[in-house]
Biopython code that builds the backbone (N, CA, C, O; Angstrom):
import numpy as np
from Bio.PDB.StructureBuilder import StructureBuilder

atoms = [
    (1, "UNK", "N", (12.686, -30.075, -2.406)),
    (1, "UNK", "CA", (13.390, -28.852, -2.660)),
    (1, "UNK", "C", (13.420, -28.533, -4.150)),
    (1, "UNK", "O", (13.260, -27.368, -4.514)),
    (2, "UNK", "N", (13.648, -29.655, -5.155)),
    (2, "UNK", "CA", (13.615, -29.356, -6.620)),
    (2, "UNK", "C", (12.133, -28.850, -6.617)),
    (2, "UNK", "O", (12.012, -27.778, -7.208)),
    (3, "UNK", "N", (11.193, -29.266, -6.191)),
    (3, "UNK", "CA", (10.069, -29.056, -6.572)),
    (3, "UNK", "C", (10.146, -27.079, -6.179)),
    (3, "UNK", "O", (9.769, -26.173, -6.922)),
    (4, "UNK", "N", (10.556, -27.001, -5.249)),
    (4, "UNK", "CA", (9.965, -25.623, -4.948)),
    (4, "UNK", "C", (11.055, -24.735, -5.891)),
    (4, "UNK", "O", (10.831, -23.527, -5.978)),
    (5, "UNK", "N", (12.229, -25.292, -6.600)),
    (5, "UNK", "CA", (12.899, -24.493, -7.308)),
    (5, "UNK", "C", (12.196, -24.107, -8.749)),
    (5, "UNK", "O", (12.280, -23.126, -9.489)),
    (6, "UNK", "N", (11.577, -25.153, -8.787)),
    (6, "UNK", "CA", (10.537, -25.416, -10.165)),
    (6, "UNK", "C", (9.665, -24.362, -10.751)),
    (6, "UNK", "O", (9.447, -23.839, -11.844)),
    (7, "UNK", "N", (9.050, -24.258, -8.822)),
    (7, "UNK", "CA", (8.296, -22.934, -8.704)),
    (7, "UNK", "C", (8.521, -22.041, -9.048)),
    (7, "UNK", "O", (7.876, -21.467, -9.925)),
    (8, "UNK", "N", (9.416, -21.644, -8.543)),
    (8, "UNK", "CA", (10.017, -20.233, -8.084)),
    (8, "UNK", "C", (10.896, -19.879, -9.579)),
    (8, "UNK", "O", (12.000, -19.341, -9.508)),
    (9, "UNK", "N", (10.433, -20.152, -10.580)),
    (9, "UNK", "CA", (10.995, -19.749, -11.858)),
    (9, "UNK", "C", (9.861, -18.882, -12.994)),
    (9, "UNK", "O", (8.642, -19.051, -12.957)),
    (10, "UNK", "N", (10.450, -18.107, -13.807)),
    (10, "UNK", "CA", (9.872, -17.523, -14.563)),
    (10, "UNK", "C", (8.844, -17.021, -14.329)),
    (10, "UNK", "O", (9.051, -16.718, -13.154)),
    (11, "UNK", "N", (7.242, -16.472, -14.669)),
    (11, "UNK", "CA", (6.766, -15.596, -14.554)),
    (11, "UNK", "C", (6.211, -15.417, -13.100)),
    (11, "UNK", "O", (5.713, -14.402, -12.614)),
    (12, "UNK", "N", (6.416, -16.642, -12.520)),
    (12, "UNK", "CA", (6.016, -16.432, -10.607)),
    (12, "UNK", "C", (6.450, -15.719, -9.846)),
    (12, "UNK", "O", (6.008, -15.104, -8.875)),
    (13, "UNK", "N", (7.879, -15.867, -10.589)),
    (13, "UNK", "CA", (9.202, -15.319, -9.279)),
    (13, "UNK", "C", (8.821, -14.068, -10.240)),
    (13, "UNK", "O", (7.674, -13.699, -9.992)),
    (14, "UNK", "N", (9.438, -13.310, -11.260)),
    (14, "UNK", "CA", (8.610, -12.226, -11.070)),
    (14, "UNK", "C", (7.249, -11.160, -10.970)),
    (14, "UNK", "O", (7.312, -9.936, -11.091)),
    (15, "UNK", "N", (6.162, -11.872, -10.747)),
    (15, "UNK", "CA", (5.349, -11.568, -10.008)),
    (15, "UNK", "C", (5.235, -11.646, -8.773)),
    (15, "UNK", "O", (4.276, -11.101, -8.227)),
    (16, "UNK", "N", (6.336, -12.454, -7.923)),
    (16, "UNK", "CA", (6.466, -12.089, -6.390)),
    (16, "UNK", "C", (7.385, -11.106, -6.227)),
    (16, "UNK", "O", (7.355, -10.313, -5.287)),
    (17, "UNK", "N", (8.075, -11.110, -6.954)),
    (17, "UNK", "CA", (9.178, -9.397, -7.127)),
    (17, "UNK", "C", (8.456, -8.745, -7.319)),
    (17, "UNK", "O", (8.518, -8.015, -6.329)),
    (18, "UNK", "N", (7.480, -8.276, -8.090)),
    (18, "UNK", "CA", (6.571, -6.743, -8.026)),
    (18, "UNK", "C", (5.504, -7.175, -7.414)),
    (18, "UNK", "O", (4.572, -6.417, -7.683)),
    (19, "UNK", "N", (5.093, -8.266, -6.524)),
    (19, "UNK", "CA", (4.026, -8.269, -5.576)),
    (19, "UNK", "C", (4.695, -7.379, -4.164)),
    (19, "UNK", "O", (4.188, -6.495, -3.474)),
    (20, "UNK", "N", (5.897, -7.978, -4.107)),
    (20, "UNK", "CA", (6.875, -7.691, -3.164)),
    (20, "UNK", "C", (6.945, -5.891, -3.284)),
    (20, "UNK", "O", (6.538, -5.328, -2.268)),
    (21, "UNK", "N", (7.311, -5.181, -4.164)),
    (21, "UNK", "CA", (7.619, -3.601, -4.081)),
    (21, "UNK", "C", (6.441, -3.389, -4.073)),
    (21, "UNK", "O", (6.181, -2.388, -3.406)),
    (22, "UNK", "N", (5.001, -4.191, -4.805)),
    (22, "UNK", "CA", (3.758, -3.401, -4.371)),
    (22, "UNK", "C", (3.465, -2.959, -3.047)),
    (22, "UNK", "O", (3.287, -1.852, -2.541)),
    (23, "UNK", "N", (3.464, -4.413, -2.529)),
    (23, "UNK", "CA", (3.271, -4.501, -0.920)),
    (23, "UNK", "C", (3.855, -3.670, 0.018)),
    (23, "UNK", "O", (3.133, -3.294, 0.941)),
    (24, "UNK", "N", (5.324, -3.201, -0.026)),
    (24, "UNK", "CA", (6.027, -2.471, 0.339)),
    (24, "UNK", "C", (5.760, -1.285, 0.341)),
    (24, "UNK", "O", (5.414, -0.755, 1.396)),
    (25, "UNK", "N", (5.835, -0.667, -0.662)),
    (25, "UNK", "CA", (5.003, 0.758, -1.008)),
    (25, "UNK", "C", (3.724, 1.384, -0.511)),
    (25, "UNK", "O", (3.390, 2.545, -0.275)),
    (26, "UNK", "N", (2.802, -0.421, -0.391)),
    (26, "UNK", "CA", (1.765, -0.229, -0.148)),
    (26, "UNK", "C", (1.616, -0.057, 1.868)),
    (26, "UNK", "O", (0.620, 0.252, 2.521)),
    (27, "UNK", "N", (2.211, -0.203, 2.073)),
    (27, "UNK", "CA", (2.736, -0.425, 3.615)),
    (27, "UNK", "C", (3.600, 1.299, 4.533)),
    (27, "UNK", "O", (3.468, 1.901, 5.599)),
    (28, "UNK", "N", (4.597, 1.443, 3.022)),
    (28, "UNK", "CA", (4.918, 2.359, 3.441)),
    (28, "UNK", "C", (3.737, 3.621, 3.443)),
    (28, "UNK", "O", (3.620, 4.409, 4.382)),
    (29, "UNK", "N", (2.938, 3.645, 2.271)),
    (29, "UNK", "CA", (2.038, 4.586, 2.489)),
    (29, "UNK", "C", (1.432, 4.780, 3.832)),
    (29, "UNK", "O", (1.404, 5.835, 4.466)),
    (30, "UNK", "N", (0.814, 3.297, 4.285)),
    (30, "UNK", "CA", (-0.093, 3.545, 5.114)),
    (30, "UNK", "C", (0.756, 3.933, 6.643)),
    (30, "UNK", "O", (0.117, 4.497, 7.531)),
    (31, "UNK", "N", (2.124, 3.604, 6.837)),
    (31, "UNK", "CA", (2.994, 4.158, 7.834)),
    (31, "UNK", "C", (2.887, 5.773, 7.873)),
    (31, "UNK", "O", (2.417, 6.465, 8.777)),
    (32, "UNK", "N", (3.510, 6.222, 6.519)),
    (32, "UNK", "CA", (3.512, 7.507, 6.414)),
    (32, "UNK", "C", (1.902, 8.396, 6.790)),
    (32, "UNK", "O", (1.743, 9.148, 7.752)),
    (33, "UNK", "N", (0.977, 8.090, 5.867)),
    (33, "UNK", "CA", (-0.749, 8.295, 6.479)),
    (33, "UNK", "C", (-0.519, 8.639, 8.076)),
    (33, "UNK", "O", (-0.599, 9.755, 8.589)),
    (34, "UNK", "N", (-0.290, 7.702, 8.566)),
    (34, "UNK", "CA", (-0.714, 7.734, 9.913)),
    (34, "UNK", "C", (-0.036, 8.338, 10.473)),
    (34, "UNK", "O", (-0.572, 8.678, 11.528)),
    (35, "UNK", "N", (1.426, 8.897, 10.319)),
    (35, "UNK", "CA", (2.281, 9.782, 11.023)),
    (35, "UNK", "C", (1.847, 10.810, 10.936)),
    (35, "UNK", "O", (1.694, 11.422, 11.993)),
    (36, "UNK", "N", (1.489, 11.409, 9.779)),
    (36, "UNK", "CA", (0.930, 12.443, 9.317)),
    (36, "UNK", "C", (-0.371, 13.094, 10.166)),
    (36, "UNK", "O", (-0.697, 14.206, 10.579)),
    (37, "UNK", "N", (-0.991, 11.534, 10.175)),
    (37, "UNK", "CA", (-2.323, 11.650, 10.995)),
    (37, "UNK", "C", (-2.283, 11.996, 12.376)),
    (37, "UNK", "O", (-3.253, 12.520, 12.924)),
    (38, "UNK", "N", (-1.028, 11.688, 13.083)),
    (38, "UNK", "CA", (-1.154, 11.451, 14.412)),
    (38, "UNK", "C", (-0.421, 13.742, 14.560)),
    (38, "UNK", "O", (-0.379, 14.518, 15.515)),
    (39, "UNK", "N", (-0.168, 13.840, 13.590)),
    (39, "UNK", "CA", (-0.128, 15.498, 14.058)),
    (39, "UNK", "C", (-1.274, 16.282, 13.764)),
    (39, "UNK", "O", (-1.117, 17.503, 13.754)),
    (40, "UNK", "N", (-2.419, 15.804, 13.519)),
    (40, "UNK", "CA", (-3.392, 16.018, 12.829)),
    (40, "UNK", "C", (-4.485, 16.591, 13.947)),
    (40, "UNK", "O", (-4.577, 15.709, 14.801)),
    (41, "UNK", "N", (-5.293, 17.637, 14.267)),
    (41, "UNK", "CA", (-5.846, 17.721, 15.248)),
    (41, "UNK", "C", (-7.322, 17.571, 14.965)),
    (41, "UNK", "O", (-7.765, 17.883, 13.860)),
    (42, "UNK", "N", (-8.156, 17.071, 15.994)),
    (42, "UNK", "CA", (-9.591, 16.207, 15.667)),
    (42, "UNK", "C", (-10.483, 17.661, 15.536)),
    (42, "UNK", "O", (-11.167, 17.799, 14.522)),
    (43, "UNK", "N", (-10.475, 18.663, 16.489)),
    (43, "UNK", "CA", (-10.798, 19.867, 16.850)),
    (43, "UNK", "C", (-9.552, 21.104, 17.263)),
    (43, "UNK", "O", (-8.405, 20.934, 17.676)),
    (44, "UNK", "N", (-10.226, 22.244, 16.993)),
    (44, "UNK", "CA", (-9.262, 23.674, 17.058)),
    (44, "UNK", "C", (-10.292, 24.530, 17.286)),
    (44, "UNK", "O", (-11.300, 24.711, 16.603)),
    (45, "UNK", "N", (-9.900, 25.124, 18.470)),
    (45, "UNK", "CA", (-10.883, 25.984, 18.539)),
    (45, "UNK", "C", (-9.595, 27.591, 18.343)),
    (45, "UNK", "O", (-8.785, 27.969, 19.189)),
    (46, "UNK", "N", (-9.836, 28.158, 17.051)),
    (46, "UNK", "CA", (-9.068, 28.995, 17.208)),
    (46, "UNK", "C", (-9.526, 30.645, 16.751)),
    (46, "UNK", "O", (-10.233, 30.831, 15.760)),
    (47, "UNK", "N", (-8.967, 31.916, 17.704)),
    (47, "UNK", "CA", (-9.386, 32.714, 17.595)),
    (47, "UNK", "C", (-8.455, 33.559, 16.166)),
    (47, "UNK", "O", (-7.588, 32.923, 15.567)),
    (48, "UNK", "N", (-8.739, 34.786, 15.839)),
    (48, "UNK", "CA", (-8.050, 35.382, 14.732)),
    (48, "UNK", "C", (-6.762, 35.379, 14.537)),
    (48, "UNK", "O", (-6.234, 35.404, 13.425)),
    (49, "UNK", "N", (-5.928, 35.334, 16.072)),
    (49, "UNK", "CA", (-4.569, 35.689, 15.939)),
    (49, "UNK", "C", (-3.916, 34.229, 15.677)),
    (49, "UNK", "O", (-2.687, 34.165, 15.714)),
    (50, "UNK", "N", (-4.482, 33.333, 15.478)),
    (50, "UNK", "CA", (-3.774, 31.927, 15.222)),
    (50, "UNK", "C", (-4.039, 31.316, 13.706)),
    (50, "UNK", "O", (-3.908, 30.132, 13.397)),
    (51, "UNK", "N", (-4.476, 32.485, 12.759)),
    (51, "UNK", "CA", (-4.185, 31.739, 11.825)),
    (51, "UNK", "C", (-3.676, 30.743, 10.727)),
    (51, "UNK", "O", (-4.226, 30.272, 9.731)),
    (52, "UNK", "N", (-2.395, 30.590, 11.283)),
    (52, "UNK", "CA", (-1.240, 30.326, 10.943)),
    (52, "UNK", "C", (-1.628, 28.577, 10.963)),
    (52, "UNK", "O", (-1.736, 27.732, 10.075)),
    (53, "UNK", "N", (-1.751, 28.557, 12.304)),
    (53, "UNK", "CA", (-2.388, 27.091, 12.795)),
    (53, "UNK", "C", (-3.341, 26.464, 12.006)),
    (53, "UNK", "O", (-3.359, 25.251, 11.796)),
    (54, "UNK", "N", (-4.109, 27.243, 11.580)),
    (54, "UNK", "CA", (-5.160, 26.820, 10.977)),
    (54, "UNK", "C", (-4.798, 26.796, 9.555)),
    (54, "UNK", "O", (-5.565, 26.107, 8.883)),
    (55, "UNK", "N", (-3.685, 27.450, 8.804)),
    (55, "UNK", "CA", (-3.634, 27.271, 7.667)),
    (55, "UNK", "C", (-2.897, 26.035, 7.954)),
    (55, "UNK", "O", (-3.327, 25.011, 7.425)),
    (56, "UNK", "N", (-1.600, 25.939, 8.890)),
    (56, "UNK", "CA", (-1.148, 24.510, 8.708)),
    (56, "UNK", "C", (-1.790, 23.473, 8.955)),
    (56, "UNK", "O", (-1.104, 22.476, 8.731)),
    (57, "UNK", "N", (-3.197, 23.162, 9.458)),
    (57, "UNK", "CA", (-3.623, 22.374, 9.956)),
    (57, "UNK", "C", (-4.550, 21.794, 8.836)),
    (57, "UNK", "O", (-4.654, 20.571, 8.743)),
    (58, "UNK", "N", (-5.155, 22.532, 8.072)),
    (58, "UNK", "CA", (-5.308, 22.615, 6.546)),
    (58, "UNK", "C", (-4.655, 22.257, 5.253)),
    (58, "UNK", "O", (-5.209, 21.701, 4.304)),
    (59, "UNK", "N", (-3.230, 22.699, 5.339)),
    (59, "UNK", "CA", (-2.160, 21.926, 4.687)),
    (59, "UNK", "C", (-2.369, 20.520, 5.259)),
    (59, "UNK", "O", (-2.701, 19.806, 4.313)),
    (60, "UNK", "N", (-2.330, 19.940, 6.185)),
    (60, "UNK", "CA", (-1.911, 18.836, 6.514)),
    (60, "UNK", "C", (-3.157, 17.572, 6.463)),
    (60, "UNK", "O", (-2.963, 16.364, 6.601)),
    (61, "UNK", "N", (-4.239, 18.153, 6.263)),
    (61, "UNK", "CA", (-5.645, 17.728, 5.838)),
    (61, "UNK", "C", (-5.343, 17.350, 4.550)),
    (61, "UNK", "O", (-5.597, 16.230, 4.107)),
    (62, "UNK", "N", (-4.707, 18.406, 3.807)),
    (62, "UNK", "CA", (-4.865, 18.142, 1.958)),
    (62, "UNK", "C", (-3.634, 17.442, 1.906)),
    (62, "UNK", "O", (-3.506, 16.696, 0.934)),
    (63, "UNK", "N", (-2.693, 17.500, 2.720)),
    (63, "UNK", "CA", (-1.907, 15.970, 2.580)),
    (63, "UNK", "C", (-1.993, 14.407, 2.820)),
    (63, "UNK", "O", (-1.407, 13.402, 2.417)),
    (64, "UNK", "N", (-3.072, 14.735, 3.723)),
    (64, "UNK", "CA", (-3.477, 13.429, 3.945)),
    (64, "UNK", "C", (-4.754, 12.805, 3.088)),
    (64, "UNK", "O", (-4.896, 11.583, 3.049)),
    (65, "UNK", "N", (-5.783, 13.792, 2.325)),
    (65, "UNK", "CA", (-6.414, 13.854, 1.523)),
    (65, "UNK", "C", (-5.657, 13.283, -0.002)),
    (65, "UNK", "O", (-6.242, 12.681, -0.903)),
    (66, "UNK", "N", (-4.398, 13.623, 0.033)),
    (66, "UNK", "CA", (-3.368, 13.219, -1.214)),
    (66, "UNK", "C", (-3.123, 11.749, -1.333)),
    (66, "UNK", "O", (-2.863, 11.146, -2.374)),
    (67, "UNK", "N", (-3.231, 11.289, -0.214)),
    (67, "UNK", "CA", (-2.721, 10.372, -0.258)),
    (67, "UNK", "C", (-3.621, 8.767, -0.659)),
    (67, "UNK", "O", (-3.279, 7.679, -1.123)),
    (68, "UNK", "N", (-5.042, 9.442, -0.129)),
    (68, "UNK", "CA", (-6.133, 7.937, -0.521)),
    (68, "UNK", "C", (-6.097, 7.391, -1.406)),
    (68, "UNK", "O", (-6.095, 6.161, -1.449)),
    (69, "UNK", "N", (-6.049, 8.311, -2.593)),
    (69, "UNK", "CA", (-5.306, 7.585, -4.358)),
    (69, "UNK", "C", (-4.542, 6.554, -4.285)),
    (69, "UNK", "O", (-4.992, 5.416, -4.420)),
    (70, "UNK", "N", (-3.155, 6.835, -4.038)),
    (70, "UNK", "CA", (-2.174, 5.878, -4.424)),
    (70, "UNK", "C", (-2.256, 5.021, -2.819)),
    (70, "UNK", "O", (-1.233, 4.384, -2.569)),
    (71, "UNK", "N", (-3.325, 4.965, -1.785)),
    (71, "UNK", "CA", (-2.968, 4.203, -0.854)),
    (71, "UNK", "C", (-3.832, 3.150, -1.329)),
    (71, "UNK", "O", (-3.411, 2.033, -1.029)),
    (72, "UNK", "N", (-5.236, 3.170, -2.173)),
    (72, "UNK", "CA", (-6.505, 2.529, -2.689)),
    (72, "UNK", "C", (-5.695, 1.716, -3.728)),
    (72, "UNK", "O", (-5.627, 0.495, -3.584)),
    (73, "UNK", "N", (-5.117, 2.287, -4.701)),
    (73, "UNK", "CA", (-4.108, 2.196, -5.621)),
    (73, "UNK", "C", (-3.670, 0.667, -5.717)),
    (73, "UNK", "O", (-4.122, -0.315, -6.306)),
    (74, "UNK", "N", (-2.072, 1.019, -4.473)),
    (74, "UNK", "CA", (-1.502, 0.230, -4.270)),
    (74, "UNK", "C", (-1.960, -1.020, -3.109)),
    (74, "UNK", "O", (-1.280, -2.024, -2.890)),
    (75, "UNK", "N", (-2.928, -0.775, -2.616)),
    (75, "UNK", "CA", (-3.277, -1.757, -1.883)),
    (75, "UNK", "C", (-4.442, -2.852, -3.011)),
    (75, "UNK", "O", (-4.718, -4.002, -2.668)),
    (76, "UNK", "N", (-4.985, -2.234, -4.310)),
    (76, "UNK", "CA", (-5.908, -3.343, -4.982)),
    (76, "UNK", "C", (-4.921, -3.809, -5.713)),
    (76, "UNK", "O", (-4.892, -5.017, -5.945)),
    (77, "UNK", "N", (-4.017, -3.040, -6.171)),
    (77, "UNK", "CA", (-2.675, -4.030, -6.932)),
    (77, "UNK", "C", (-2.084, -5.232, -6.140)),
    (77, "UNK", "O", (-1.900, -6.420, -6.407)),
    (78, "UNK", "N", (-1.848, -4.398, -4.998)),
    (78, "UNK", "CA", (-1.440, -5.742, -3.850)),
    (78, "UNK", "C", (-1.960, -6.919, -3.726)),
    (78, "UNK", "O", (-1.314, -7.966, -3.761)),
    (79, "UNK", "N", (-3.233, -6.816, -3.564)),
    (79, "UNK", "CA", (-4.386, -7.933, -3.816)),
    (79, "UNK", "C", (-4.663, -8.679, -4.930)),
    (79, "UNK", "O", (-4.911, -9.879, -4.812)),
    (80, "UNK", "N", (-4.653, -8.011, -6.240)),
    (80, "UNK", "CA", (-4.982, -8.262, -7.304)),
    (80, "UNK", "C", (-3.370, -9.556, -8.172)),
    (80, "UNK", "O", (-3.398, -10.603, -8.819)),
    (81, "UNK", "N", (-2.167, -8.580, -7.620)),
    (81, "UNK", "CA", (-1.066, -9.617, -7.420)),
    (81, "UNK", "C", (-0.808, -10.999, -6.717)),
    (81, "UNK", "O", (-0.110, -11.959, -7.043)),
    (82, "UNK", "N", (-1.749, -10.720, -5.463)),
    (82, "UNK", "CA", (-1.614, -11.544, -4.656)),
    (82, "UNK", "C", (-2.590, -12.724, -4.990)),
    (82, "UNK", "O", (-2.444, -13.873, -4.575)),
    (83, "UNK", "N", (-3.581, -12.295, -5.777)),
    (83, "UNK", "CA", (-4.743, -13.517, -6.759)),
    (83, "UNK", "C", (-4.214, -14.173, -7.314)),
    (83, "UNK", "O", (-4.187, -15.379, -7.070)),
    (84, "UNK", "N", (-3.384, -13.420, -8.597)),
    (84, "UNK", "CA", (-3.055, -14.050, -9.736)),
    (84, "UNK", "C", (-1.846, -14.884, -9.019)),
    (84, "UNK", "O", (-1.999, -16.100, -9.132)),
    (85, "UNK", "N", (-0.782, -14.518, -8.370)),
    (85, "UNK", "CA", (-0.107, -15.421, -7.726)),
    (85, "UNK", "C", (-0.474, -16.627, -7.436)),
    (85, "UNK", "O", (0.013, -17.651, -7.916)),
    (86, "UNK", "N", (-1.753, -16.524, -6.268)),
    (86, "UNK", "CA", (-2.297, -18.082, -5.908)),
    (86, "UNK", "C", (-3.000, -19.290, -6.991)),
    (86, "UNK", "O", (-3.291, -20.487, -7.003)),
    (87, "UNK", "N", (-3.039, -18.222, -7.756)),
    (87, "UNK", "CA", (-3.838, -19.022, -9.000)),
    (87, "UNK", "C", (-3.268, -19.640, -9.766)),
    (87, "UNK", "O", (-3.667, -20.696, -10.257)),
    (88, "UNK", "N", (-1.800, -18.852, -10.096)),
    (88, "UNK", "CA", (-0.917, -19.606, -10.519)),
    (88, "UNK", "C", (-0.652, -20.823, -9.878)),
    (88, "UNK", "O", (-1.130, -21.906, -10.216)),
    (89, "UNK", "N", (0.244, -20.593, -8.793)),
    (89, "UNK", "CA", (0.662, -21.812, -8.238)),
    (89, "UNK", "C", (-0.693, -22.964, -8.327)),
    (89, "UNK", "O", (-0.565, -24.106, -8.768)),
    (90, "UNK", "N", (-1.757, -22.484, -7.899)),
    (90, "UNK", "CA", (-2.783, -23.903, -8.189)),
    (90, "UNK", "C", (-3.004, -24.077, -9.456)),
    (90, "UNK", "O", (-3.764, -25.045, -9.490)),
    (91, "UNK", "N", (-2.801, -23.725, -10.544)),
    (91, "UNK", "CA", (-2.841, -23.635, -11.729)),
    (91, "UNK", "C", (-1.401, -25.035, -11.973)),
    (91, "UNK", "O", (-1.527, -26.214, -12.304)),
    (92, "UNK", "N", (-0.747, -24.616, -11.798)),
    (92, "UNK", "CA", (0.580, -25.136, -11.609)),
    (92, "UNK", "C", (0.885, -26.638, -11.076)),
    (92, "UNK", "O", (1.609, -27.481, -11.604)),
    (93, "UNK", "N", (0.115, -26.735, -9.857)),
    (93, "UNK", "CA", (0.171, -27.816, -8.949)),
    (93, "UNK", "C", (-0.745, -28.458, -9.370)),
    (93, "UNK", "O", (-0.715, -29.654, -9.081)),
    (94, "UNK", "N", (-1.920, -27.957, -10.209)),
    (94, "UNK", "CA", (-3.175, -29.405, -10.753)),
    (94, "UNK", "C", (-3.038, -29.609, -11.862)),
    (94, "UNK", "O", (-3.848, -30.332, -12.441)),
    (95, "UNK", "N", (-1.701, -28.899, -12.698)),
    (95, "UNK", "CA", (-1.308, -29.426, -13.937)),
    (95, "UNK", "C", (-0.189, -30.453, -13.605)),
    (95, "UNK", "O", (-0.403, -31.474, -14.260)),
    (96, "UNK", "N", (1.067, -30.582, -12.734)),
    (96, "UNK", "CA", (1.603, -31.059, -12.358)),
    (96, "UNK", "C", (0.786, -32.462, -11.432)),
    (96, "UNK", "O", (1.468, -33.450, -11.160)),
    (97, "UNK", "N", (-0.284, -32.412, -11.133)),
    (97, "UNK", "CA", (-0.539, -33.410, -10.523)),
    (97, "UNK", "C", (-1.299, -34.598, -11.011)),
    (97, "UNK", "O", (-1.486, -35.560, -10.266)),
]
sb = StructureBuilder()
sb.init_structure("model")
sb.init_model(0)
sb.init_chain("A")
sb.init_seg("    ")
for serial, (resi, resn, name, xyz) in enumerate(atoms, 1):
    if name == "N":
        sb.init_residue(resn, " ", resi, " ")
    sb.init_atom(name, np.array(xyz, "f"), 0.0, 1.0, " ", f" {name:<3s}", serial, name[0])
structure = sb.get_structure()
């Protein structure tokens, strides 16, 4: 148990605190994406008087288009956190050993 308190100090523990809100964020995006997605229609076949549809259906394209940025974003941070993390700790454990 001392050993894992050892760990869990200084620059680890916070890099699992902002691995942690990355991940999160990065999660929530992809929840939100897909809600978005699931009102999203694959095909429309629509005549003049339904424009409306088609502009919202358009809006909701360029929202989901908004979103690949910060979903690419936060998911290589996620990863890129999640490296340096493991590296640490083995960094850690073959200096300690």
């Amino acid at each position: 148990m001392e050993r894992l308190e050892s760990l869990l100090t200084g620059p680890l523990l916070y890099l699992l605190i902002a691995w942690g809100v990355v991940t999160v964020a990065f999660i929530a995006l992809i929840i939100w994406r897909s809600l978005l997605s699931s009102h999203e229609d694959d095909q429309l076949f629509l005549d003049s008087g339904q424009a409306p549809m088609e502009r919202e259906q358009r809006e909701l394209i360029s929202r989901i288009d908004s979103l690949s940025r910060p979903l690419m974003t936060s998911g290589i941070a996620s990863g890129v956190l999640l490296l340096v993390i493991v590296g640490l700790v083995v960094y850690q454990g073959l200096r300690n050993f």
